[in-house]
C-alpha positions in Angstrom: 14.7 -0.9 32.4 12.9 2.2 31.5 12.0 2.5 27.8 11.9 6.1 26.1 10.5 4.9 22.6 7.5 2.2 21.9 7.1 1.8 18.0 3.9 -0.7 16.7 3.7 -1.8 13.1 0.0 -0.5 13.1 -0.5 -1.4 9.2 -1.6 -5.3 8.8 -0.6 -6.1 13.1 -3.3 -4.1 14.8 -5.6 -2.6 11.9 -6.8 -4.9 9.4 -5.7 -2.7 6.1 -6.1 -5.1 3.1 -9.0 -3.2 1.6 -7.1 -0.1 2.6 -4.3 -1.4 0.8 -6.0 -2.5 -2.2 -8.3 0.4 -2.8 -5.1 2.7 -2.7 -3.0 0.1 -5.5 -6.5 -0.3 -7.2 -6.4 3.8 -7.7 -2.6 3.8 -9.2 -2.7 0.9 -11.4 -5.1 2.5 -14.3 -3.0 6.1 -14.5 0.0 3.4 -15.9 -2.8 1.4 -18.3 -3.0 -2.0 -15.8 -5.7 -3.6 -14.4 -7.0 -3.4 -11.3 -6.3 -6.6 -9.1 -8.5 -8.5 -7.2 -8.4 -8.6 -3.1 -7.3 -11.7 -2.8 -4.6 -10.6 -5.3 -3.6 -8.0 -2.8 -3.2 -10.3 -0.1 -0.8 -12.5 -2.1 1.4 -9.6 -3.3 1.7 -7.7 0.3 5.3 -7.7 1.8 8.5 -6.2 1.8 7.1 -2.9 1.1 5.4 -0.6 -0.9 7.7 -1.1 -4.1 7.3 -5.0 -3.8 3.5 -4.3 -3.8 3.4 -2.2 -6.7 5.5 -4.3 -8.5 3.6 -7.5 -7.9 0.7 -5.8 -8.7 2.1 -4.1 -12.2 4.0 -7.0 -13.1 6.3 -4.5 -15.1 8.1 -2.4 -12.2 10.0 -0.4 -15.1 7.4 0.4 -17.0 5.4 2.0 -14.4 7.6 4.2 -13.4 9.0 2.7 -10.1 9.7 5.5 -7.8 6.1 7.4 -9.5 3.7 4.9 -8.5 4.9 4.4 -5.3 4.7 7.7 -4.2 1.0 7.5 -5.4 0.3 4.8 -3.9 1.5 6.5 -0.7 -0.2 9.7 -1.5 -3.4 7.7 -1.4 -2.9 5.3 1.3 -0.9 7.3 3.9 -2.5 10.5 3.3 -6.0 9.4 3.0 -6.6 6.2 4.3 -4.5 6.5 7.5 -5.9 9.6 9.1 -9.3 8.0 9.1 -7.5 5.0 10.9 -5.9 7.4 13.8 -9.1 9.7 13.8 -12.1 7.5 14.9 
């Protein structure tokens, strides 16, 4: 069988990103008045996705604005941390 498509799940499989992923919460967390969380509070609170993060993280998902701090969060992560990742 020939394949036309291979897609890797880069992000925690083949790059380590927990301090990736925390620096990048860590910056949205204070523009909504929470506290920063620890790493180790990171790694509990990754999976299912960038709103499950944030929402573990803020404990208040309402409150900070849902859609607005995950779209920070990607601004920060995707657009910063990942093209230092894919360029050396």
């Amino acid at each position: 069988m020939k394949y036309k498509l291979v897609i890797f799940d880069m992000d925690g499989t083949i790059l380590n990103t927990l301090e990736d992923l925390a620096d990048s919460m860590n910056h949205c967390l204070p523009h909504f008045g929470m506290p920063t969380r620890s790493l180790d509070e990171i790694r509990r609170f990754i999976g299912n996705g960038v709103h499950k993060l944030a929402e573990r993280a803020g404990g208040d998902f309402e409150r900070l604005g849902g859609m607005i701090i995950s779209l920070l969060f990607r601004d920060k992560y995707y657009i910063i941390k990942m093209s230092t990742a894919t360029n050396g």
